[in-house]
Residue frames relative to the residue before (quaternion, step in Angstrom):
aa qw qx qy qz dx dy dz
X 1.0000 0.0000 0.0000 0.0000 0.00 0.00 0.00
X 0.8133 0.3791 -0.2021 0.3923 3.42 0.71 -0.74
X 0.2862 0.6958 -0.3712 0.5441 3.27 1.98 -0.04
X 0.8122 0.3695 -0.1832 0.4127 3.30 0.32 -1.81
X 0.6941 0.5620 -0.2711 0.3590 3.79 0.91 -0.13
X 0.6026 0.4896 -0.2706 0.5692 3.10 1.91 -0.50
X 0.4853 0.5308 -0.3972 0.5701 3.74 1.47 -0.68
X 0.7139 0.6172 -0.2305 0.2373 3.57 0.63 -0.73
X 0.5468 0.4517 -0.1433 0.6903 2.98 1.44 -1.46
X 0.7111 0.5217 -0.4081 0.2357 3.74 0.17 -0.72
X 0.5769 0.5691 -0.2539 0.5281 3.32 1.64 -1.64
X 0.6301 0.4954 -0.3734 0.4670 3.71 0.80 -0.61
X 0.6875 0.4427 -0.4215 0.3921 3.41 0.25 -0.75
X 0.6402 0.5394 -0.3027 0.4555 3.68 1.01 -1.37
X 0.6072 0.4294 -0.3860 0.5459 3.86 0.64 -0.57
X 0.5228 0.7117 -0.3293 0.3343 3.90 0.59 -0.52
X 0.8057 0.4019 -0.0119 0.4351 2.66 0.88 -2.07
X 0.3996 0.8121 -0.0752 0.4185 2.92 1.66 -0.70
X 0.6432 0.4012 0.0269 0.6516 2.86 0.61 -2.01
X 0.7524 0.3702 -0.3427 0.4236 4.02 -0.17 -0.82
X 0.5497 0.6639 -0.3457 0.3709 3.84 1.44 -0.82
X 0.6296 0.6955 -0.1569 0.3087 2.74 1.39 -1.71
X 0.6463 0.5808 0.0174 0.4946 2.95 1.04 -2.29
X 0.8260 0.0597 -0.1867 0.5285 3.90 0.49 -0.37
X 0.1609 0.5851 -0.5790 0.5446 3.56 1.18 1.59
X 0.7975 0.5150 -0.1155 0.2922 3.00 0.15 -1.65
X 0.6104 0.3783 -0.1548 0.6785 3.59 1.81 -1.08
X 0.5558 0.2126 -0.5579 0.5785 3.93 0.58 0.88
X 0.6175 0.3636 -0.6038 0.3491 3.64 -0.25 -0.74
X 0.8792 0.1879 0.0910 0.4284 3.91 -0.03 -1.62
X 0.0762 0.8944 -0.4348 -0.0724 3.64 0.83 1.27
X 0.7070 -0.4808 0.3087 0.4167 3.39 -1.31 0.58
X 0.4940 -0.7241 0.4317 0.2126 3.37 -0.89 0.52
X 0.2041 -0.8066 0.5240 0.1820 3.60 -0.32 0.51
X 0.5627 -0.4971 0.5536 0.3602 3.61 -1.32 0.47
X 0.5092 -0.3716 0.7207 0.2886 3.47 -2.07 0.06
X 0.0097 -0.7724 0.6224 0.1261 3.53 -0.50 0.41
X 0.8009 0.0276 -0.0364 0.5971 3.63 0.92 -0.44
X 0.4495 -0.7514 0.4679 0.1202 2.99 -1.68 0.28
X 0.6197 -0.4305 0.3179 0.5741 4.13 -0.50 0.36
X 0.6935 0.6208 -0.2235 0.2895 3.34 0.76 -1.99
X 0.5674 0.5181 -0.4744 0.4296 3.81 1.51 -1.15
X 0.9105 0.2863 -0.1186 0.2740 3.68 0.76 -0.88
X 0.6255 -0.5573 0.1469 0.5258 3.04 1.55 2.13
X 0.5942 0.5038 -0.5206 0.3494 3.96 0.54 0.26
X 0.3839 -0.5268 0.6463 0.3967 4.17 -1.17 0.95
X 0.1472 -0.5637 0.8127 -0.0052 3.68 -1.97 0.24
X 0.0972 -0.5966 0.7826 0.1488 3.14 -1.78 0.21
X 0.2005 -0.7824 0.5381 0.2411 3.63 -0.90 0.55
X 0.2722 -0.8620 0.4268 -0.0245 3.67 -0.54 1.61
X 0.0036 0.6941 -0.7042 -0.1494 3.75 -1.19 -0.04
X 0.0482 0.5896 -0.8062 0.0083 3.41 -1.48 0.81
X 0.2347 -0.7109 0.6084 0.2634 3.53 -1.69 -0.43
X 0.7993 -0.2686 0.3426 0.4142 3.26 -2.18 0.89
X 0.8771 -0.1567 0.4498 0.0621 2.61 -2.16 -0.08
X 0.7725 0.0426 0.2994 0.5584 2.50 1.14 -2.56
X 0.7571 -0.4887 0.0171 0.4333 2.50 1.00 1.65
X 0.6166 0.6902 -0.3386 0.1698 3.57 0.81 -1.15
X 0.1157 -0.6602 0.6471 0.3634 4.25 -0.09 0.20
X 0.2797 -0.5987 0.7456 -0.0859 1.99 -1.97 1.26
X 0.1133 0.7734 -0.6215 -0.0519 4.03 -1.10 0.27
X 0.3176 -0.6427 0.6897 -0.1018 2.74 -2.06 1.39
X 0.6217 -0.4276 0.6020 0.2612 2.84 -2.30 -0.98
X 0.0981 -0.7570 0.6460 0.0001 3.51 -0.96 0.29
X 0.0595 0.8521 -0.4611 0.2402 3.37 0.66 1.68
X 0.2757 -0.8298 0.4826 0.0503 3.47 0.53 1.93
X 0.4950 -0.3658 0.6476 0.4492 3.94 -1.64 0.36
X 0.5942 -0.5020 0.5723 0.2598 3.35 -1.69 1.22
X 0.8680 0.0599 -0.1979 0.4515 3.23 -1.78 1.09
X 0.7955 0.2410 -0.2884 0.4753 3.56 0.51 0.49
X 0.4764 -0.6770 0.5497 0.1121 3.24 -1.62 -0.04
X 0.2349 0.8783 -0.3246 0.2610 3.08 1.69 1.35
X 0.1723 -0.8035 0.5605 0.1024 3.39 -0.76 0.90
X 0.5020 0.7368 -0.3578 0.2777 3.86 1.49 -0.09
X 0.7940 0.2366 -0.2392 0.5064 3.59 1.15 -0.47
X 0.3006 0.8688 -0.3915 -0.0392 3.32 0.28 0.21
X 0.3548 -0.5236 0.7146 0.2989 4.24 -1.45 0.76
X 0.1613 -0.5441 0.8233 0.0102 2.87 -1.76 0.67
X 0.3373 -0.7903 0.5115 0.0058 3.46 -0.88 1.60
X 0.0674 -0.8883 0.4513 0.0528 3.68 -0.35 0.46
X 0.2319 -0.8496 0.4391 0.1779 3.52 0.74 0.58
X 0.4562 -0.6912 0.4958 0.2615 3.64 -1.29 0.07
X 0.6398 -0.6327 0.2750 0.3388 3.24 -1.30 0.74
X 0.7601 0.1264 -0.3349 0.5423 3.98 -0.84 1.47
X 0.5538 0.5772 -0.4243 0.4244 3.34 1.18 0.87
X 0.0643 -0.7968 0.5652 0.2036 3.45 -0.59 -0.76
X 0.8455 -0.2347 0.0809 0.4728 3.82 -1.62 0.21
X 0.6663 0.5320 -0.2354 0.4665 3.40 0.63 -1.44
X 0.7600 -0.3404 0.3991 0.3836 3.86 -0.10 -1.28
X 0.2597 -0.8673 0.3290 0.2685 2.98 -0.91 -1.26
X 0.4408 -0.8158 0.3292 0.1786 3.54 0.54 1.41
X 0.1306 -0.8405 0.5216 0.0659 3.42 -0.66 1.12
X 0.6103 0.6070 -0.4385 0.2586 2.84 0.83 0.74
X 0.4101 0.7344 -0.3573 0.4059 2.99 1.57 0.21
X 0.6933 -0.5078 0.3542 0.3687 3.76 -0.99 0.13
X 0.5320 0.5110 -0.2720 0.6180 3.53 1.00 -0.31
X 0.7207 0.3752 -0.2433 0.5298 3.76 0.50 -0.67
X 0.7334 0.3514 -0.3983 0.4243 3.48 0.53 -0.51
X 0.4214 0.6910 -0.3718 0.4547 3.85 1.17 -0.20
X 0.8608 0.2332 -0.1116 0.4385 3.44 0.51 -1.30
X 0.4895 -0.7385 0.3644 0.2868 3.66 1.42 0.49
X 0.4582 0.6534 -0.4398 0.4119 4.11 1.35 0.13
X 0.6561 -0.3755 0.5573 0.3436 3.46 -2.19 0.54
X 0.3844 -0.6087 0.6098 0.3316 3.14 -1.37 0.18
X 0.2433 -0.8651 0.4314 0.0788 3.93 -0.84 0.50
X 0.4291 -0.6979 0.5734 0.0070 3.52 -0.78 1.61
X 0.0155 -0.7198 0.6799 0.1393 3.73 -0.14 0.71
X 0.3423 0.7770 -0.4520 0.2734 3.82 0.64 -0.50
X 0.8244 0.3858 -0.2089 0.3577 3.56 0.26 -0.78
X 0.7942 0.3367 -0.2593 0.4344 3.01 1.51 -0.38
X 0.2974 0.6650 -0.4254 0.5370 2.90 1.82 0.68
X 0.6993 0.4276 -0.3676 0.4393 3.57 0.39 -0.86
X 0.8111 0.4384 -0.2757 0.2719 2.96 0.54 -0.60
X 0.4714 0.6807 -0.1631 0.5364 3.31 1.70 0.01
X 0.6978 0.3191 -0.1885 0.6129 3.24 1.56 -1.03
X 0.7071 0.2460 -0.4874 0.4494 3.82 0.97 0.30
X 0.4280 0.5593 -0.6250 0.3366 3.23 0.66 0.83
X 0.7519 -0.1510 0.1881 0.6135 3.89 0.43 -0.34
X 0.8817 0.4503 -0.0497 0.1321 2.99 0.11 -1.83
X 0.4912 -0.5992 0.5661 0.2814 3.99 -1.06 1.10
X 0.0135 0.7793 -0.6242 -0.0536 2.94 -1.08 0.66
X 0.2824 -0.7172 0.6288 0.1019 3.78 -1.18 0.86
X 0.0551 -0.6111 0.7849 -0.0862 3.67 -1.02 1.30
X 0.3010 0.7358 -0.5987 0.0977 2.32 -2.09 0.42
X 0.5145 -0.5985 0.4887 0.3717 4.21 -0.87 0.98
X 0.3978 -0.6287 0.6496 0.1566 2.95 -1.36 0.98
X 0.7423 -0.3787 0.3057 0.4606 3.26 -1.68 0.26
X 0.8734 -0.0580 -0.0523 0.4806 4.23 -0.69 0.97
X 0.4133 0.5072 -0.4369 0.6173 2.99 1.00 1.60
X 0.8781 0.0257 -0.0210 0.4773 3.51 -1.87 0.81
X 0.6664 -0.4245 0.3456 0.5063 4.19 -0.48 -1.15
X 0.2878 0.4340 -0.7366 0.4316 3.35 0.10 1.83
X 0.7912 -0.2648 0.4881 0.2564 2.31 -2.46 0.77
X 0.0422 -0.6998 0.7001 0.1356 3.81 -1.54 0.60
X 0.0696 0.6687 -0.7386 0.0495 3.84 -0.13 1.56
X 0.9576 0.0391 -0.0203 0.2848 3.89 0.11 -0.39
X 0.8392 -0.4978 0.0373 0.2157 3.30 -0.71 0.42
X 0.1820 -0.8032 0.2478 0.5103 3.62 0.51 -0.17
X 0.4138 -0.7831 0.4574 0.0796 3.43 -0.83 1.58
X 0.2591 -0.7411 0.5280 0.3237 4.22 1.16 0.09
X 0.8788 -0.3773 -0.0253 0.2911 2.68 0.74 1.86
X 0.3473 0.6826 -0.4165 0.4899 3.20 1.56 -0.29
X 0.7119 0.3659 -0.2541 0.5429 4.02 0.28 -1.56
X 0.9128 0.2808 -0.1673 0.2448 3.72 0.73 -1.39
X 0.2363 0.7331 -0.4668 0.4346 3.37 0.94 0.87
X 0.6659 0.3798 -0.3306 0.5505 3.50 1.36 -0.33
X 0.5989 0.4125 -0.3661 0.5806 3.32 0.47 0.10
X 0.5910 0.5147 -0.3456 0.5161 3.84 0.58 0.34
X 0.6402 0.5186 -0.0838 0.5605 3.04 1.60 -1.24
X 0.5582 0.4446 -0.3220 0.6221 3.85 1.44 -0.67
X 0.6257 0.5454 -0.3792 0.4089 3.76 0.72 -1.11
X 0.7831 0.3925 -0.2041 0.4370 3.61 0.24 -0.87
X 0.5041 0.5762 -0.3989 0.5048 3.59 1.38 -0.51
X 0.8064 0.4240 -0.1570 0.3813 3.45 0.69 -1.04
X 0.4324 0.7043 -0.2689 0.4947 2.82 1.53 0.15
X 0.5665 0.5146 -0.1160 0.6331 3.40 1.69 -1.44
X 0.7405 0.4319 -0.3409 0.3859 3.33 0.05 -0.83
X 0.5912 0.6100 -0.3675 0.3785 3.61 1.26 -0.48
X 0.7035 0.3891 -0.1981 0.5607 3.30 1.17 -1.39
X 0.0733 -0.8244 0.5413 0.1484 3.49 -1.11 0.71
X 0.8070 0.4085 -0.3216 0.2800 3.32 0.83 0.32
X 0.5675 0.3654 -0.1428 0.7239 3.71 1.33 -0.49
X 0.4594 -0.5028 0.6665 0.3033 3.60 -1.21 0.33
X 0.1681 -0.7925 0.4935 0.3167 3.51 -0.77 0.88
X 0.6458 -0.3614 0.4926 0.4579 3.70 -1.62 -0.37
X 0.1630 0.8484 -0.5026 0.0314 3.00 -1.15 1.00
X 0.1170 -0.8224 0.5557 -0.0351 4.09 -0.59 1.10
X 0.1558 -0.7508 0.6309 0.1184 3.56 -0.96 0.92
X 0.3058 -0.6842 0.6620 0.0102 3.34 -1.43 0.88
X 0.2660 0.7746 -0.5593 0.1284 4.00 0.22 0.98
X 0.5408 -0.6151 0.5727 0.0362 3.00 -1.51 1.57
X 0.7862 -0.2718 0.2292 0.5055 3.95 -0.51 1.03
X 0.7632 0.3800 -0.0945 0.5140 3.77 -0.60 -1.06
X 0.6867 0.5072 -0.0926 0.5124 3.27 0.69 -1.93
X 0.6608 0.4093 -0.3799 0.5015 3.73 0.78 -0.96
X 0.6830 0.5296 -0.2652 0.4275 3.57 0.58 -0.72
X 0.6948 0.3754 -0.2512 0.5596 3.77 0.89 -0.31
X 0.5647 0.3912 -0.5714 0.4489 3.56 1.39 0.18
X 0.7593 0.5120 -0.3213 0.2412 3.42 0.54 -1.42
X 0.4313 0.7648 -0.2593 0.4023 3.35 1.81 -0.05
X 0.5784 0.6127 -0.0939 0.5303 2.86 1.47 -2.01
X 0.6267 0.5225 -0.3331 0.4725 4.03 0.84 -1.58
X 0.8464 0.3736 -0.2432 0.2915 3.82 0.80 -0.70
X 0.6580 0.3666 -0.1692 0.6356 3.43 1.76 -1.13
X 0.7921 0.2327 -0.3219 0.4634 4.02 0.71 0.39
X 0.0009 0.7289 -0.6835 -0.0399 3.63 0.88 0.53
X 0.6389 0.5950 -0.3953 0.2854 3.91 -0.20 -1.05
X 0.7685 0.4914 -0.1212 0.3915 2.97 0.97 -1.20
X 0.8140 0.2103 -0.1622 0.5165 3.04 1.15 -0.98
X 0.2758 0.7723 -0.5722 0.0080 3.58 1.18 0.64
X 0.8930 0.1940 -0.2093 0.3481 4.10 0.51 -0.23
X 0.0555 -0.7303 0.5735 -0.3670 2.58 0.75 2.42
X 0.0545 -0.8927 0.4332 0.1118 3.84 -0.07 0.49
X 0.7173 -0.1272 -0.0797 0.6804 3.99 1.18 0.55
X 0.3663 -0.6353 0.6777 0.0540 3.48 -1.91 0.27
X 0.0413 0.7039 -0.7090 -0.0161 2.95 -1.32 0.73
X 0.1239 -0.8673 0.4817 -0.0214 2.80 -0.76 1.26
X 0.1732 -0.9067 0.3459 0.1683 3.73 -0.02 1.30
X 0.7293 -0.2024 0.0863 0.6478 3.78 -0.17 0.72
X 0.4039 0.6308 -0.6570 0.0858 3.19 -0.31 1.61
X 0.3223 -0.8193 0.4535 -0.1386 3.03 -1.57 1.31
X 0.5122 -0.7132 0.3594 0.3159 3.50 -0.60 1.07
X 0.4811 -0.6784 0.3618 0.4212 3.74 -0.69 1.07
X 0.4668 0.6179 -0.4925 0.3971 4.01 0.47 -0.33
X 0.9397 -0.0427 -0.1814 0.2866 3.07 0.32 -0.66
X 0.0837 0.7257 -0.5046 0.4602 3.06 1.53 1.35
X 0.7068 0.4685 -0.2640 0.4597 3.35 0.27 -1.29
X 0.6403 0.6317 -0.1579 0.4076 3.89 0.68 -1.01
X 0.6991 0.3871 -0.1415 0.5842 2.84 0.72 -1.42
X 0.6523 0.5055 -0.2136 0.5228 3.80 0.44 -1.17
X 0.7592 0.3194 -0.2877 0.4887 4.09 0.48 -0.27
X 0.5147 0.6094 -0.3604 0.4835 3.79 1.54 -0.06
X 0.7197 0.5520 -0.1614 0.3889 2.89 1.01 -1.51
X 0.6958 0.4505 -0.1725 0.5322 3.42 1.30 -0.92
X 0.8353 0.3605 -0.0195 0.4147 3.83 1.53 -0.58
X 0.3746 -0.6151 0.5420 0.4332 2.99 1.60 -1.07
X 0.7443 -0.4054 0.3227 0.4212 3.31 -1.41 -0.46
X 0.4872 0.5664 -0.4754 0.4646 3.62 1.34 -0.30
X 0.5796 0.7196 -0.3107 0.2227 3.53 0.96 -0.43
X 0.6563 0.5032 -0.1232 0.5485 3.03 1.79 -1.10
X 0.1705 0.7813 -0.3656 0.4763 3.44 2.04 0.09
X 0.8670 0.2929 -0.0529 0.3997 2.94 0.08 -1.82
X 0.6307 0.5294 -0.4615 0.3300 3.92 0.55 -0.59
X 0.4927 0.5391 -0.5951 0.3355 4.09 0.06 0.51
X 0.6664 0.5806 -0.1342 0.4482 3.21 0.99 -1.61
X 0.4522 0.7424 -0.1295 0.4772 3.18 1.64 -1.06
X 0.8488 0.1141 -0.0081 0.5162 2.75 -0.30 -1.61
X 0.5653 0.5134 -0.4880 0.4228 4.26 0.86 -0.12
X 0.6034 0.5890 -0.3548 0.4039 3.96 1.44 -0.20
X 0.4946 0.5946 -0.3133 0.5510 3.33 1.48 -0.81
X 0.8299 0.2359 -0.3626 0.3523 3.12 0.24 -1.24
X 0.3979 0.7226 -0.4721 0.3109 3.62 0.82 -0.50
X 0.7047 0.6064 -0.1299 0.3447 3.27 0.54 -1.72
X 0.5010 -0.5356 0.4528 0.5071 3.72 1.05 -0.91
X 0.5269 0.6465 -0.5325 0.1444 3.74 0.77 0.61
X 0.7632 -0.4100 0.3306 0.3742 3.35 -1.02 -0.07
X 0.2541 -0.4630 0.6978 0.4840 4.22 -0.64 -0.26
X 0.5279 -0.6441 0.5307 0.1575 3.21 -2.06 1.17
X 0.3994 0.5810 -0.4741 0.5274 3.53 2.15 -0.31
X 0.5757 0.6201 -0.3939 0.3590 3.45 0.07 -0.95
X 0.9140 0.1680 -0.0678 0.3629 3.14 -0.13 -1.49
X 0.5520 0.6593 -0.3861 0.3339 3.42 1.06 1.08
X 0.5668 -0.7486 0.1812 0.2924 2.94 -0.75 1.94
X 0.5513 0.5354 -0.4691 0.4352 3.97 1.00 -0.67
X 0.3345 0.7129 -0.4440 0.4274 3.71 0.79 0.70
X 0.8339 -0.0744 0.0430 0.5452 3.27 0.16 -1.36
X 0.1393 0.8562 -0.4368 0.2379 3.48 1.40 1.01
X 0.4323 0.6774 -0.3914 0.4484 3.37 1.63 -1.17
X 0.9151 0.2696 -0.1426 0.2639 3.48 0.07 -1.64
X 0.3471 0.6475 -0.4877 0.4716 3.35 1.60 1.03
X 0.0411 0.7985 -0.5854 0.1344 4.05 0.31 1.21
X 0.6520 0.4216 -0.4462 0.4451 3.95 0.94 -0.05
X 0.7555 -0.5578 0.2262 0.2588 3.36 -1.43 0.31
X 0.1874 -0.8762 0.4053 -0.1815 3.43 0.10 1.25
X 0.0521 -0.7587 0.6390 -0.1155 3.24 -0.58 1.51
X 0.0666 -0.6940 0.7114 0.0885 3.58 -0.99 1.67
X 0.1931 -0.6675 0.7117 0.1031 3.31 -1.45 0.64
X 0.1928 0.6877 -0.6990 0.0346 4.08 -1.23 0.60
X 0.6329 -0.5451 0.5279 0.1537 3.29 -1.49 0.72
X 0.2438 -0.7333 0.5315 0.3469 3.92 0.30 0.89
X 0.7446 0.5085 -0.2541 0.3499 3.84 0.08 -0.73
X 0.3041 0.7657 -0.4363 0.3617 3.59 1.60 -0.30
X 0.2344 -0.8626 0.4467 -0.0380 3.93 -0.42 0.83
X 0.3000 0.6696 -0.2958 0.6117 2.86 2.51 0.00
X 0.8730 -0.2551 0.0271 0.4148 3.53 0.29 -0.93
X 0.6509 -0.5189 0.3094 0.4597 3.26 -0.95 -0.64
X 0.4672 -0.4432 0.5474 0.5345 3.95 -1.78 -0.46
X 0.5201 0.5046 -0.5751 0.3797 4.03 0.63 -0.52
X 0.6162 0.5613 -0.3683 0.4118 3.57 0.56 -1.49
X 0.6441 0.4276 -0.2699 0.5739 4.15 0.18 -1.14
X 0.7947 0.4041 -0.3220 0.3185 3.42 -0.08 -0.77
X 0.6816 0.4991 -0.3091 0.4368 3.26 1.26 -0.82
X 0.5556 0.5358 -0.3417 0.5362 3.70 0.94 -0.49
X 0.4131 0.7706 -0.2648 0.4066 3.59 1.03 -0.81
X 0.8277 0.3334 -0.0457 0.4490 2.63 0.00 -2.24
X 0.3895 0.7495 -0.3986 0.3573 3.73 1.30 -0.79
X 0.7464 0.5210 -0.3210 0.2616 3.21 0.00 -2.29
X 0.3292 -0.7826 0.4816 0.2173 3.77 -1.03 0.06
X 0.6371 0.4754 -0.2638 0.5464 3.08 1.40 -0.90
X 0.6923 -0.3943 0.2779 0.5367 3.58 -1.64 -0.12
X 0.1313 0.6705 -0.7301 -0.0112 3.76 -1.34 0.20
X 0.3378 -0.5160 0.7621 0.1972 3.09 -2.52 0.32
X 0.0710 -0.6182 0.7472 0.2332 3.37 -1.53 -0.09
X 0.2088 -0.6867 0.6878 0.1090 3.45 -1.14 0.78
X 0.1984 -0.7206 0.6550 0.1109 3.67 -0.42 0.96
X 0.2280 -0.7605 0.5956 0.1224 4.24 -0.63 0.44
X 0.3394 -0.6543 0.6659 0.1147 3.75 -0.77 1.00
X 0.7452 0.3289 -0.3546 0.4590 3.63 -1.84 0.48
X 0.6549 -0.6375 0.3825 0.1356 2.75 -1.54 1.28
X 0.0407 0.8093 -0.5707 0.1330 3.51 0.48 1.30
X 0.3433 -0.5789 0.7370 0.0615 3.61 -1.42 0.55
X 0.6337 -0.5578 0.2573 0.4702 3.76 -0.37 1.58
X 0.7049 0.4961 -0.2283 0.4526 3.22 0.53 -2.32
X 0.6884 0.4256 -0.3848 0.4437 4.27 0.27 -0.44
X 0.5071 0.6119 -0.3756 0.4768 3.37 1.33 0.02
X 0.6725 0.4620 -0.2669 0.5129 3.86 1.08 -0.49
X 0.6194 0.5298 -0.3337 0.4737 3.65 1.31 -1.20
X 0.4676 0.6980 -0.4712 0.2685 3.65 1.21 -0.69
X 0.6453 0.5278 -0.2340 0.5003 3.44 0.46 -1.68
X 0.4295 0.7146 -0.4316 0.3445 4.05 0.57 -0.42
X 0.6992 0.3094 0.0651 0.6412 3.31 0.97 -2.01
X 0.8448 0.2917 -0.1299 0.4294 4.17 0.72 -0.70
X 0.4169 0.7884 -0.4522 0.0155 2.87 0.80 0.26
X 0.2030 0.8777 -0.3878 0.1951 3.24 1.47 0.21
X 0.7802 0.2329 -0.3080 0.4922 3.89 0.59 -0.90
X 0.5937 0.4858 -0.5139 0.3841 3.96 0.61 0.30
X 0.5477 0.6328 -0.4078 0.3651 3.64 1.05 -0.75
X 0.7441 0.5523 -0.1274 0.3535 3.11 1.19 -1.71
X 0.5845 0.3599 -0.3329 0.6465 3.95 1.96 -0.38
X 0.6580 0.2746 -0.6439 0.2776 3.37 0.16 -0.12
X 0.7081 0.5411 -0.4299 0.1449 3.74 0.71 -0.43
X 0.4354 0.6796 -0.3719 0.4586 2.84 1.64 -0.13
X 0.8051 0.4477 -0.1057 0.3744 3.31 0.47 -0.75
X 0.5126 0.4694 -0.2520 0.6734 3.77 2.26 -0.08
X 0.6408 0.4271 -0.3280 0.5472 3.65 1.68 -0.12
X 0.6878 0.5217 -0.2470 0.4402 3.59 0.78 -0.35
X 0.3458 -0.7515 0.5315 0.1821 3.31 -0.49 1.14
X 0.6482 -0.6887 0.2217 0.2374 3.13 -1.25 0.93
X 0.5865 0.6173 -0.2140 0.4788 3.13 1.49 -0.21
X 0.7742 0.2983 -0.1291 0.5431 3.15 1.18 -0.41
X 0.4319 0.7812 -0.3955 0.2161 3.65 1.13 0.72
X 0.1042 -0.8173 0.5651 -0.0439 3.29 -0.66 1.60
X 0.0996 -0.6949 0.7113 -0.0370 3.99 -1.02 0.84
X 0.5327 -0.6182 0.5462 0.1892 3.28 -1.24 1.01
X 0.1463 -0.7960 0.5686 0.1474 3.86 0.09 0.75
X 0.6459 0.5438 -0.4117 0.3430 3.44 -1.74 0.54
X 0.5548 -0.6619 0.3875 0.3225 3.47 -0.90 0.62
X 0.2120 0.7717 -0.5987 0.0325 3.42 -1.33 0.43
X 0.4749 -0.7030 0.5006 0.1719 3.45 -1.58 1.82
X 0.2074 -0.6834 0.6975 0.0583 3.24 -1.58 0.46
X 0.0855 0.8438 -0.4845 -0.2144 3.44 -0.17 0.70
């Protein structure tokens, strides 16, 4: 009898685990969708609300968040959200958020503040995210680099007469689908003039880091099973879709920023993507107990040293672009 109860309880637990592997396969391949919670306008900025499409065809819609008092198309950030987020942020209160134990996040504020520094800015939902079109899966960037690539096309198509200035700002996921974008859309993004790239990270150990955090160490239990559902399903290999891949062909100036305390991943992990980039770059390592997502709210209150590279870097002709290289903390 008691044989049979411990077989019992076991076969349950293994169908559990199973069953939860299964279930948060399924929320990387096709993440839940978050609302718009707010809007430029709540925080005194005009917008235009736009649609253009991927790469690959997919529409895609955003913002169109002009330099104050004008209708400029000459400096512009491209914004790149992270993956189960979208333009706006991302709301923890939803089921997905309570799973992964993060702040909810307001990109708003550092948007404003970016746009009264000079500069247009373009948001906007990737491909199955916020109010795009959902034809396909999310690829960590492999699928969404075209839609990074549509973002900046459309960006061109606005300005007709100079090529305009142009900088991307990607958020985790988002970092990974620009530096993707830097290798499989050169065309597209030849007059892109620096990156910032916020905690982006290789999906191996995204996944890891992200199933501890939610489980403990039973968590890491679960990522074979895990990750053999993904792959079942139509996902990508996680070698594949890691950005110190096609880092080589990132040669413009490029600022990575991670949170040292992030529990998502590692400084090998940052450092190695780092080391990747070709062109000039900084890494800015942050001090203080930060939680990944408190790592985005930072810039809310600081945005003071990205404003200052991208302007450095919309003032610097391409030919002559220089970035202090090497790592440096901010606490």
């Amino acid at each position: 009898m008691v044989v049979t109860i411990v077989v019992s309880v076991l076969a349950a637990l293994v169908l559990l685990g199973l069953a939860l592997s299964y279930t948060i396969s399924l929320r990387l391949l096709y993440p839940p969708r978050q609302p718009i919670g707010r809007t430029p306008r709540e925080y005194g900025m005009d917008y235009e609300d736009i649609e253009f499409r991927s790469a690959d065809g997919i529409k895609l819609k955003g913002w169109f968040i002009p330099e104050p008092g004008t209708n400029s198309c000459n400096r512009v950030i491209v914004f790149v959200h992270a993956m189960s987020f979208n333009r706006h942020g991302w709301s923890a209160e939803l089921y997905w958020g309570r799973m992964v134990h993060q702040p909810s996040v307001d990109f708003l504020p550092l948007i404003k503040a970016l746009n009264k520094a000079g500069n247009s800015i373009l948001m906007f939902d990737l491909g199955n995210h916020g109010e795009s079109d959902a034809r396909r899966m999310f690829g960590g960037g492999l699928n969404e680099y075209q839609d990074v690539a549509g973002a900046v096309e459309y960006v061109k198509s606005r300005h007709h007469q100079d090529p305009p200035q142009i900088g991307i700002i990607g958020v985790c996921g988002g970092a990974n689908s620009t530096v993707i974008a830097m290798s499989k859309a050169k065309e597209a993004l030849v007059n892109t003039r620096f990156l910032v790239l916020l905690q982006p990270i290789t999906p191996r150990t995204l996944v890891h880091g992200m199933m501890k955090a939610m489980f403990g160490f039973l968590g890491l239990i679960l990522v074979p099973a895990l990750l053999q559902f993904y792959r079942w399903q139509g996902g990508y290999a996680l070698e594949e879709m890691s950005p110190r891949n096609y880092a080589k062909d990132v040669e413009i100036p490029t600022l990575i920023v991670q949170a040292e305390a992030d529990t998502w991943t590692t400084l090998t992990d940052i450092t190695g993507i780092y080391g990747e980039v070709a062109g000039p770059k900084q890494l800015w390592l942050i001090e203080g107990k930060m939680k990944r997502f408190d790592t985005y709210l930072y810039f809310n209150s600081k945005p003071d040293r990205i404003i200052e590279f991208a302007r450095e870097h919309f003032a610097t002709p391409p030919g002559d672009r220089a970035v202090r290289a090497g790592s440096e903390e901010l606490v």
